[in-house]
N, C-alpha and C positions, 0 to 999 in steps of 0.2 A: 659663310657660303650658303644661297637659298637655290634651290633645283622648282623654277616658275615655270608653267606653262607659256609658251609664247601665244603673242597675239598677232595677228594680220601685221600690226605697224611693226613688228618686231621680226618680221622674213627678211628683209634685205642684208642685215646686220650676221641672221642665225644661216644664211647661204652664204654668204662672203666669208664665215669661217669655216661651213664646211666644205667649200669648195679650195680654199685655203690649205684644210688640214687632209684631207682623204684626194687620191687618186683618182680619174677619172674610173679606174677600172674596178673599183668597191667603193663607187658611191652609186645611188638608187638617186634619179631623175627628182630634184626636188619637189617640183606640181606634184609628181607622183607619191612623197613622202606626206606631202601633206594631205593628199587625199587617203591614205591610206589610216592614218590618224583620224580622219573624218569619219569614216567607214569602220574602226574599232579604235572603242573608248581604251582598249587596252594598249594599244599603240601610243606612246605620246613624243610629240615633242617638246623639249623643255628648254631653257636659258639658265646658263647658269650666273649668278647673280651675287655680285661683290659690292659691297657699299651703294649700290639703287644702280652698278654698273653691269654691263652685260660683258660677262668675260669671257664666257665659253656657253658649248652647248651639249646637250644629251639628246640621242632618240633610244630611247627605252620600252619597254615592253613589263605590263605590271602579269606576272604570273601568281596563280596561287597561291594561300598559305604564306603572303607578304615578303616574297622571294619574284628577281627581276632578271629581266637579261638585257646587257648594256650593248645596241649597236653603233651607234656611234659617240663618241666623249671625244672633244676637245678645247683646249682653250685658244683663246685669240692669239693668234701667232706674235703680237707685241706686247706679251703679257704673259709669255711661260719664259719658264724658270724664276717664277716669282711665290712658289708655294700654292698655286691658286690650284693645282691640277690634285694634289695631296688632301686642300683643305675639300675639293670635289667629292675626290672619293670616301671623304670622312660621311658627308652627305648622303651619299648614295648609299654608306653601310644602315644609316639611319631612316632612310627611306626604306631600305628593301633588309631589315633585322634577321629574315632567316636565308639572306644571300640572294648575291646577284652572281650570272656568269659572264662573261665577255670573252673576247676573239683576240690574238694577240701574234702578229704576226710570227711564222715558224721562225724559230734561228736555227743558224749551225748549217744552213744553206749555200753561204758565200754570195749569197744574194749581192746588188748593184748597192743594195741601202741598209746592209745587214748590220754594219755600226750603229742606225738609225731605230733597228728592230732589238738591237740588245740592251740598249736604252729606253727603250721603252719595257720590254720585256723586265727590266731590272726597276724601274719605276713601281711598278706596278706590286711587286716582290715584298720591295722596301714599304712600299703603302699594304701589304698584307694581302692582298690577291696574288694566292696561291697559282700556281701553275698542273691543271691535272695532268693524267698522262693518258688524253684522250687528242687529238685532232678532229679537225672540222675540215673537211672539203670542199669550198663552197666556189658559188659562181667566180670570185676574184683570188682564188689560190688556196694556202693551206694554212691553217691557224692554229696555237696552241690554244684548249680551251680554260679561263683562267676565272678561278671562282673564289667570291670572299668569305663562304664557309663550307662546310663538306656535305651540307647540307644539298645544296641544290647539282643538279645533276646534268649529265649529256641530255637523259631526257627531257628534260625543263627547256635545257637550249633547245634540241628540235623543235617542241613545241612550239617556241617564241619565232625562231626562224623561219619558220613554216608560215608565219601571220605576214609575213612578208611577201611569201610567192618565192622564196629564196632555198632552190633544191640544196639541202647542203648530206654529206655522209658523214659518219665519225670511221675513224682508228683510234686504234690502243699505239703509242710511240712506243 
């Protein structure tokens, strides 16, 4: 698995999964995501990439001290449950050595898609992204925030979220 930058030719494919995989109500207007990439080099977009295939994608955030924070990751919706999202975040630990953090929706809600959210949340567990015991508030609900070493912290996340324009608050669960 390669974590590429995408190019111009490669938008139609990297919105058609993220409009696929995330909700209108926590996704960021693409033109808009893409400009904001343009506007800091630490903002990226990325493809994730299997065999010269685009299978998924990341917008990420490169923080300090080679420590990230992951906003969006998904794979092509006719292409999970194939190991691709596991061999991903092997990538990402590689990419970001002293930790990345990500958003993971809250469970234990009784939410509409709360099957959907323990599953993921359990994903993520099993692949070694811990779960801290901080929350996020942000413009699209409440998030556990979920980090691959103990290194990086809520404050890393503000920081990163904040390059976005995206007010978010922490709690301690």
């Amino acid at each position: 698995m390669r974590i590429v930058p995408i190019e111009e030719k490669d938008w139609p494919v990297w919105q058609t999964i993220y409009e696929e995989a995330f909700p209108l109500s926590e996704r960021i207007d693409f033109d808009e995501l893409v400009q904001l990439s343009k506007d800091n080099p630490k903002i990226n977009l990325s493809k994730l990439m299997e065999l010269d295939q685009i299978v998924g994608l990341l917008c990420h955030v490169d923080l300090p001290d080679q420590k990230g924070f992951i906003l969006y990751f998904a794979t092509h919706a006719k292409q999970r449950g194939m190991g691709l999202g596991s061999k991903a975040l092997v990538a990402m630990k590689e990419l970001y050595p002293n930790g990345f953090i990500l958003e993971s929706e809250q469970i234990g809600t009784q939410a509409g898609n709360e099957e959907q959210r323990q599953s993921r949340f359990k994903f993520y567990e099993r692949n070694g992204v811990k779960a801290s015991d901080m929350l996020s508030h942000n413009m699209s609900g409440d998030f556990h925030l979920m980090h691959s070493t103990e290194t990086i912290t809520s404050q890393d996340y503000l920081k990163a979220i904040n390059m976005f324009g995206i007010p978010a608050e922490i709690s301690k669960i």
